[in-house]
Structure formats: C-alpha cells, structure tokens
DRENTORMAR-757942 format. One line per 2 residues: number of its first residue (from 0); for each residue y, z negated, x negated of C-alpha. Coordinates in steps of 0.5 Angstrom, whole numbers, plus 500, padded with zeros to 3 digits. Layout:
# DRENTORMAR-757942
NUM) Y:Z:X | ... .
//
This chain:
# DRENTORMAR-757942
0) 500:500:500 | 508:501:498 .
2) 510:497:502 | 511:489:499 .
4) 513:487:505 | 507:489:511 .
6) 504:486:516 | 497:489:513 .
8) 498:486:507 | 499:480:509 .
10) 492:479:512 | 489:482:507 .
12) 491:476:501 | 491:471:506 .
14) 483:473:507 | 482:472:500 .
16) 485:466:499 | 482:463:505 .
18) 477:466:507 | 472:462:511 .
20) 478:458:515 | 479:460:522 .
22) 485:464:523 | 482:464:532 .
24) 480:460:536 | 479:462:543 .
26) 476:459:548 | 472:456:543 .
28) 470:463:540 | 472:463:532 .
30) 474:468:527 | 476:467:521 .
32) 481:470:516 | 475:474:513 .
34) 472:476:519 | 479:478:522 .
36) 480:482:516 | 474:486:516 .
38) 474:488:524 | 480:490:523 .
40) 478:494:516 | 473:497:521 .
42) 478:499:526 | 483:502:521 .
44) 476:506:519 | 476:508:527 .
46) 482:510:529 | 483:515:522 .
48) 477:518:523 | 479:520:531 .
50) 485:523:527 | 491:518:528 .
52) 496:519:524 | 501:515:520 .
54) 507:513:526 | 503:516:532 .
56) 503:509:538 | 497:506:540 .
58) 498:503:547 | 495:497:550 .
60) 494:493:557 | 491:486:556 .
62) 491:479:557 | 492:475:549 .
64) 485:476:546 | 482:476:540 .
66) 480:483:540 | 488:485:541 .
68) 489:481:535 | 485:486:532 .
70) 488:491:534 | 495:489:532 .
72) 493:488:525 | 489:495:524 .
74) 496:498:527 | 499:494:520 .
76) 494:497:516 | 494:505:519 .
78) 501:505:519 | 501:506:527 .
80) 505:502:532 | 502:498:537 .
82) 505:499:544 | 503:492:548 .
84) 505:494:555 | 507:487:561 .
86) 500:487:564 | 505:485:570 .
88) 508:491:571 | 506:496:576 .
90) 503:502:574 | 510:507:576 .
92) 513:502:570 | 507:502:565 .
94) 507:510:567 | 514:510:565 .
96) 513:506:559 | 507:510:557 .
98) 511:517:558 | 517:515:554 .
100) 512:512:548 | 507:518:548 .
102) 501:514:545 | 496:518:541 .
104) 491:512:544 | 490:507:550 .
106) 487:501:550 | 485:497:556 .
108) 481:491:558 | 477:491:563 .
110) 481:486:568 | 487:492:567 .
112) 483:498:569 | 485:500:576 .
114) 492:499:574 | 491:503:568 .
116) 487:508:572 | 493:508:577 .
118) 498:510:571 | 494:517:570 .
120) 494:516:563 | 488:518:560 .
122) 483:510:557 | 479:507:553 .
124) 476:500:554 | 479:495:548 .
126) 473:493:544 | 477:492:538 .
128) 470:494:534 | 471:500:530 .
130) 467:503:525 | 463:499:519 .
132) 460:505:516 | 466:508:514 .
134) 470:506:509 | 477:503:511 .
136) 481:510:509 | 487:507:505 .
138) 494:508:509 | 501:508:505 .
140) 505:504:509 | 512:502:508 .
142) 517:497:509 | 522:501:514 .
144) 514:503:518 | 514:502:526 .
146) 509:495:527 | 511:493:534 .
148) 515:498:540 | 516:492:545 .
150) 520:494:552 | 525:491:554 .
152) 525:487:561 | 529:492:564 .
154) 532:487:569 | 538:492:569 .
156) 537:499:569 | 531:503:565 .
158) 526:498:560 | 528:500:553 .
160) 523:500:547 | 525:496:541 .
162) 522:499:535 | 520:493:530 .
164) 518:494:523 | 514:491:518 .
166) 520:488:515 | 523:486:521 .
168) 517:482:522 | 517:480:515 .
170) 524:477:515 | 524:473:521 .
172) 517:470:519 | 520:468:513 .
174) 527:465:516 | 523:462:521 .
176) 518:459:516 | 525:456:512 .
178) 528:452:519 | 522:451:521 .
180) 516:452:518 | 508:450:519 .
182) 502:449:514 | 496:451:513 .
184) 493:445:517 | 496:446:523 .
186) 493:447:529 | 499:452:533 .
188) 498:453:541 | 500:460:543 .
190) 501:461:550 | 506:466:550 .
192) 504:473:552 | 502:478:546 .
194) 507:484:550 | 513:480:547 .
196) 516:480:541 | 515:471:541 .
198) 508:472:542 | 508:474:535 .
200) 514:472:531 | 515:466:534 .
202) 509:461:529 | 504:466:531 .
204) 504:471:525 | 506:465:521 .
206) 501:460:522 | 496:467:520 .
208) 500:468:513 | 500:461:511 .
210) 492:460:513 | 494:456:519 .
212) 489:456:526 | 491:459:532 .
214) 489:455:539 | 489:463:543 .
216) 490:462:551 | 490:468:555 .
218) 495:466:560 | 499:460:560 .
220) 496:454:565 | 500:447:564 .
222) 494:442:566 | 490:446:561 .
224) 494:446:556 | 494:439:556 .
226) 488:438:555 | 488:443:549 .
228) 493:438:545 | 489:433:546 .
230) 482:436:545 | 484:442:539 .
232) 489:437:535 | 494:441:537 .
234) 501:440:532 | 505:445:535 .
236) 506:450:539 | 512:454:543 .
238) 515:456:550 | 520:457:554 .
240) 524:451:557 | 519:453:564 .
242) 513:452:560 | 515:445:558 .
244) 518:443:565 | 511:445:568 .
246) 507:441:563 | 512:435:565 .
248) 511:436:572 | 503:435:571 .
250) 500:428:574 | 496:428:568 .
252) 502:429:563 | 504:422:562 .
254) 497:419:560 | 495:426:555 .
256) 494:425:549 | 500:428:545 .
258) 499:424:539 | 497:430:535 .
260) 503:434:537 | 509:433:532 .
262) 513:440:534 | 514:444:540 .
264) 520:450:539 | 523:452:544 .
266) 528:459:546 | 529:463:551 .
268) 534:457:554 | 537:451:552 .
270) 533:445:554 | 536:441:559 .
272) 538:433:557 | 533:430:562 .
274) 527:434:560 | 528:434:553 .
276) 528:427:553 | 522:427:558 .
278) 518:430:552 | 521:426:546 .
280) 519:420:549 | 512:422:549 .
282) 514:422:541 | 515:431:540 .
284) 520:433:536 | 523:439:539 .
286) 527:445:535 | 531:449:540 .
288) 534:456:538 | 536:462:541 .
290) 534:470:540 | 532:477:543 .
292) 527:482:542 | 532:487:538 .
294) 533:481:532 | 525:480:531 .
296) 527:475:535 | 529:469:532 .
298) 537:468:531 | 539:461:531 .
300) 536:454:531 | 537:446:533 .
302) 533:443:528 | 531:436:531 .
304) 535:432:528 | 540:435:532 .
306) 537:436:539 | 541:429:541 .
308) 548:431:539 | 547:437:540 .
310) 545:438:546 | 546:445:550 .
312) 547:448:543 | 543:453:540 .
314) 544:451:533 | 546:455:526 .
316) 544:461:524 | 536:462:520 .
318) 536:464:513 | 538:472:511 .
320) 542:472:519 | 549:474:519 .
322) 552:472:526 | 560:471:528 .
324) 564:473:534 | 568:479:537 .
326) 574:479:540 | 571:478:547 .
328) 567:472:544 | 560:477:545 .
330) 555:474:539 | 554:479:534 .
332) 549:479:529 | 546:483:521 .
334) 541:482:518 | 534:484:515 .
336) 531:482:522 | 534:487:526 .
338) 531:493:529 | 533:500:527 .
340) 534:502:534 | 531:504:542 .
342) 524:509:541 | 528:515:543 .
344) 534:514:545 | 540:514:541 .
346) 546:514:546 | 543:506:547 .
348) 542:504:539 | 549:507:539 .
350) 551:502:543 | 547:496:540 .
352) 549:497:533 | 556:498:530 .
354) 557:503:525 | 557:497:520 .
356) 550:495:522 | 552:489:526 .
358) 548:488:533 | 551:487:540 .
360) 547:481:543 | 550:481:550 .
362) 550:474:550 | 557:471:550 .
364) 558:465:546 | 563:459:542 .
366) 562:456:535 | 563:448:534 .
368) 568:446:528 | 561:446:524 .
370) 558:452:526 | 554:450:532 .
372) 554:456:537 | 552:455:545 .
374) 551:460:549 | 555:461:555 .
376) 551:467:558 | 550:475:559 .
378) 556:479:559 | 554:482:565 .
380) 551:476:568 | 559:473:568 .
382) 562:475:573 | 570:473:575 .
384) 572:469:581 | 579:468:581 .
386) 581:471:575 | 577:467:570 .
388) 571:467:568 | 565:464:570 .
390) 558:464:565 | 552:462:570 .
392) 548:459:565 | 554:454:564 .
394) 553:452:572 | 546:452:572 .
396) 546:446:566 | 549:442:571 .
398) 546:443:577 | 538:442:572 .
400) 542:436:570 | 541:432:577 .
402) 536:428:578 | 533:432:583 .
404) 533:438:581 | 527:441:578 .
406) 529:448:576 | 536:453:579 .
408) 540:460:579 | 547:462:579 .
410) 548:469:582 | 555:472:583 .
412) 556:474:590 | 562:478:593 .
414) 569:474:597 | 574:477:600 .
416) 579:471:598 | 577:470:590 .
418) 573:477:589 | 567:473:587 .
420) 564:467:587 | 557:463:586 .
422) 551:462:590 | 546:457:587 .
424) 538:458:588 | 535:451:587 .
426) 528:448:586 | 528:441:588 .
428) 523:435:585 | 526:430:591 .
430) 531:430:596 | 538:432:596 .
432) 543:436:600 | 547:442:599 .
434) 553:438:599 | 550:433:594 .
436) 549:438:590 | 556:441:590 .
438) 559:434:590 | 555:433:583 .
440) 557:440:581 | 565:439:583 .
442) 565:432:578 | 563:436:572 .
444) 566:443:573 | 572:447:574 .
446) 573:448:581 | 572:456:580 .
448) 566:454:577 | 563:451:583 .
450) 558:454:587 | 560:456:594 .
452) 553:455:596 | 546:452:595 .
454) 540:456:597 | 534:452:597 .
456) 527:455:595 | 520:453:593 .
458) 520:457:586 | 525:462:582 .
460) 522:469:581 | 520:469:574 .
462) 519:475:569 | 512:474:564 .
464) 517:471:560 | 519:465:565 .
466) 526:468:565 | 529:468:572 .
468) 529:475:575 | 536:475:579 .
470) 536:481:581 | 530:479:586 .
472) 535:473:587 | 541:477:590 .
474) 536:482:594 | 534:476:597 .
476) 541:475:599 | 542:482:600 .
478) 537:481:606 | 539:475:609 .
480) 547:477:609 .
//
C-alpha cells in the first residue's frame, strides 16, 4: 500500500501484533483480530476476482453484524467505497441512493431482502465470505481514496453522499484518541448504526486499532444494554442523549451493575442537566462533543471535568481541527478530518466548502472567553419572531430542564402578528399542564422565545440516529390546522 494512513493498514498491523485477541463479540459469537483480517483477505480476493476496481462503491443493507465489518475492512483494503444504506429508508429512498451512487456491488442481509427487491437494483446476500484459495491481490490505495459514501438525512431536500476518505478516518480516529481515548483492555459497546458515520469513527475504528473489544448490538434496545454493561464489563460506549434517556428511564437502571462502565460519549445534542446528572450519580464520566458527517465526524468535546461547568456547552476544538465564527455566527471549520466534498454534485460542495477549505456547518454557534462553544442551533431551524431570532434548541433545554418533561421539540410556526412563533412537542415523564410549562419557559427565557403553544405527545419521531424528525412535527401540525 502507498498510503501511511489507510484503514486497511490499520487491521493489518493490529492483526499482527495482537492476533488472538477478540476484535468482536457478537451476541457471544468471537472474531479475533486475526480472523477478522484473513475474512477480510479473502473477500478482497473475491471482489477483484469479479473485476471490482479501485474507487468502484460496494453498497450494502444491513443490521450491525460482524459480516458488515467484513465487508468494511475489505473495502479498505481494495480501495473500494463502502455505501452502507439506512435499513429504515423505503425503497423509493434506497433506489434514489442507490441510483445516485451507482454500486459495482449490493449486498443485503436476509431481514432486508424485500426492501431491497423492491429498489429493483439487482443483489446478492451479505456473507461476508470471500474466496480463501485465491491469494489476496494487493491493492495501491491512497490516503486521499474514497472509504465511506454516507448520505446525509436529507431532513430537507434530496439526501446527499459525504464522501470520506481514508485519511479523513485516520484523522479524526487520531484527535478523538487524543480527547478522549480508549486502550486495549476496553470493552467498548457499539449501539449506533453501522450506515452512519458514528457507527465507526466515534470509538469503533479506534477500539480495532489499539486492540480493544468491541460488544456489536445490531440494533439499540435500553434493557438490553444494560445487562450488557453488567455481563460483558463493558468500559465505555457512545449514543446520543436519547439513548442515554431510554436506558435511564428503564426499571432495571438503578439496580444495573454499571461499575464496570468509567466513560460514556455523548453527541448529537447536548445532554440536558438532569440526565447528565442521573448517570453521574451512578459513578459514569461523561464526554459530551459535537460533529457532523462531513468533518468524519468529531468537531468539538467536553471532557468530564468540565461536564458541570459547562453544561450545555459542546466543549473546544479536537486535535489538528481549526474552528471559528462567521460573521452570521455560523460555526465553521478546517482540517484533515473534513470531506473533500458531495458524491457527484459539486454545486453543494460549493456551497460546503469555501475556497479557503473552511467547511460550512450550518449550525450557529457562540464562543466563551475561554474557548468553550455552544451550539444555539440550525441555521435553517431559526426562524424570526418579532425581528429577533429564535434558536429551537435553546427552548428545548429549558423545557427538558422541567421536572416532568422527559423529551421535547420546538417547530416554527407561522403568525400574523410576530411572523413567526414557537409551537413545542412534548413528552411528559408525570404530569404537567401546557400552562405550566410555558410559565417555566417564561422564567427563564425571553418572551420572544417562549413557546406559544404546547402539544403533548407519546414520542417525537425520530431518525435512525435518534435526531428528531421536525419535519414530520410540522406536517402534524399541518393536518390539525
């Protein structure tokens, strides 16, 4: 291989350092760092015996599973890109993925197969079994190679493909180890979904190069999770504050054997007070951070020590990442963790990345005397009421910070008298009153910014990420106006 930096590499010399230790344990089943690198071997052996070539996109639909984690590292190793596609999409969305991407290859579990036949794209089942009597053809891959295409949500407008590269992974592996590292006798959880970025630069990639185990779940389910912590040792894991909300909100969570368990990561969101507290009690260290797809992903992080002070804060910058503010407040940011653009579709990469190489997050944000930022929220998602501004994510905290409020979502909504306004979607965890609430939201914000309604509901949609889908929140309210 050219390339210092590849992800291929990576398995390789962790394979012959450690080769008997378990790189995966799934649902009891192990692979070891050697196995994991000769499946992978073979499969490489496979796909260049079929004729895939350097750069062409291997899709993929499919639940976490060891067999995708083969089929990842094989990727690396030909110098393929791996296309791992939401098993939650419908087909119309996985054709339209599929079509923009144009795989040389799919690959498709067996639970997917009728949404996959229903794209009309042509399959073949995931085995991750390639061929062991051919020897593995070397592959010259670079750096700067395609790894991961992952598509955005597309919450507005068309998904688009983030390419990642090798060194994109590399890189923000690197910073994340730095902030906040693992070793090799960690036992890491892995809940998120393997078709986001998370499900393998936040700790997974990581806890395989410095020989660490990895505990896959194919899907996230709190109960089970925290028998996992208690049965596997588990020492850390990641999620999005939902995740941590659902496992808190579990009978069993307050006589769960946690001990094991010294760090738990957090992004997505900032973790409300209450629920950062809940599991500190329980003696969990929690790094909170922010980052999006298109920076690999990790931007910012609050180390634990700061997890008090700076609560609702998503921390400082991670090694070799160069953030500041536009004008508009809009956080921007360089590095060698950034994607070099959209799969196909210059005019949007255009519009991400400036001619300097600074990335447009979207998200707006302010920065503390000393070099803390907070997120206040979307550029898109703020909307004007009254000529100021009004960041959804900033009502939200305060409404989560009521004692029975569990979850909530602030959509704007559109008023003759102030242009627009705030209509919030809560879940309660006891009882309260739309007027309570808005009382509690009146003490601590601006009247602007207070909510001019209060919808209560039994769960916020969510997106496989655990992000709330508001556009579904505003059709809702669409078909009761």
């Amino acid at each position: 291989m050219s390339g210092q930096h590849t992800i291929g590499r990576l398995l390789r010399d962790r394979a012959r350092t450690t080769p008997a230790r378990v790189a995966i344990d799934f649902d009891g089943e192990l692979t070891t760092y050697a196995e994991l690198d000769e499946r992978s071997d073979a499969l490489v052996a496979a796909f260049v015996g079929r004729g895939l070539r350097r750069g062409d996109r291997v899709a993929t639909l499919t639940a976490n599973s060891p067999e995708h984690v083969v089929v990842f590292f094989a990727c690396a190793k030909a110098g393929l890109i791996l296309l791992p596609l939401n098993w939650r999409l419908t087909p119309p969305e996985l054709a339209y993925q599929l079509e923009d991407a144009e795989p040389a290859l799919f690959l498709v579990q067996e639970a997917h197969e009728a949404s996959a036949a229903a794209t009309g794209w042509k399959y073949e089942r995931l085995s991750g079994k390639g061929d062991s009597h051919r020897s593995m053809a070397r592959v010259d891959v670079a750096d700067e190679d395609g790894l991961l295409l992952v598509y955005t949500s597309g919450t507005t407008g068309r998904p688009k493909g983030a390419l990642l590269t090798h060194a994109n992974c590399f890189w923000t592996n690197l910073s994340f180890d730095l902030t906040a590292g693992l070793g090799g006798e960690d036992i890491v959880l892995q809940v998120l979904p393997q078709f986001h970025c998370g499900g393998w630069n936040v700790q997974v990639l990581l806890a395989w190069w410095k020989g660490a185990r990895l505990v896959l779940e194919p899907a996230f389910e709190p109960a089970r999770c925290l028998r996992l912590i208690e049965e596997k040792r588990v020492t850390t894991m990641m999620g999005v504050p939902a995740i941590y909300l659902f496992m808190a909100q579990e009978p069993s969570f307050e006589t769960a054997d946690l001990s094991s368990l010294r760090r738990a990561v957090v992004g997505g969101a900032p973790m409300p007070e209450s629920l950062l507290k809940t599991w500190q009690r329980r003696g969990v260290e929690i790094v909170q951070g922010y980052g999006l797809t298109e920076a690999a992903p990790n931007v910012l992080c609050l180390p634990p020590e700061e997890a008090v002070r700076k609560q609702g804060y998503a921390g400082k910058p991670y090694a070799f990442v160069d953030v500041r503010l536009s004008d508009e407040g809009e956080l921007l940011l360089k590095g060698p963790n950034v994607f070099p653009g959209y799969w196909r579709n210059p005019e949007a990469t255009r519009e991400a990345l400036d001619e300097d190489g600074w990335l447009h997050t979207g998200d707006v944000a302010e920065r503390d005397d000393e070099g803390f930022y907070r997120i206040r929220g979307r550029l898109k998602d703020m909307y004007i009421s009254g000529g100021e501004n009004v960041y959804p994510a900033e009502v939200e905290t305060v409404l989560i910070e009521h004692a029975a409020v569990a979850d909530a979502a602030v959509v704007a909504v559109a008023d003759d008298q102030w242009g627009e306004v705030g209509a919030a979607f809560v879940v309660l965890s006891s009882e309260a009153s739309e007027e309570e609430l808005i009382a509690h939201c009146r003490a601590s914000l601006a009247k602007y910014k207070v909510p001019r309604s209060v919808r209560f509901v039994e769960e916020l949609p969510r997106s496989a990420m655990n992000k709330v889908l508001k556009s579904e929140l505003l059709a809702r309210l669409q078909v009761t106006a």
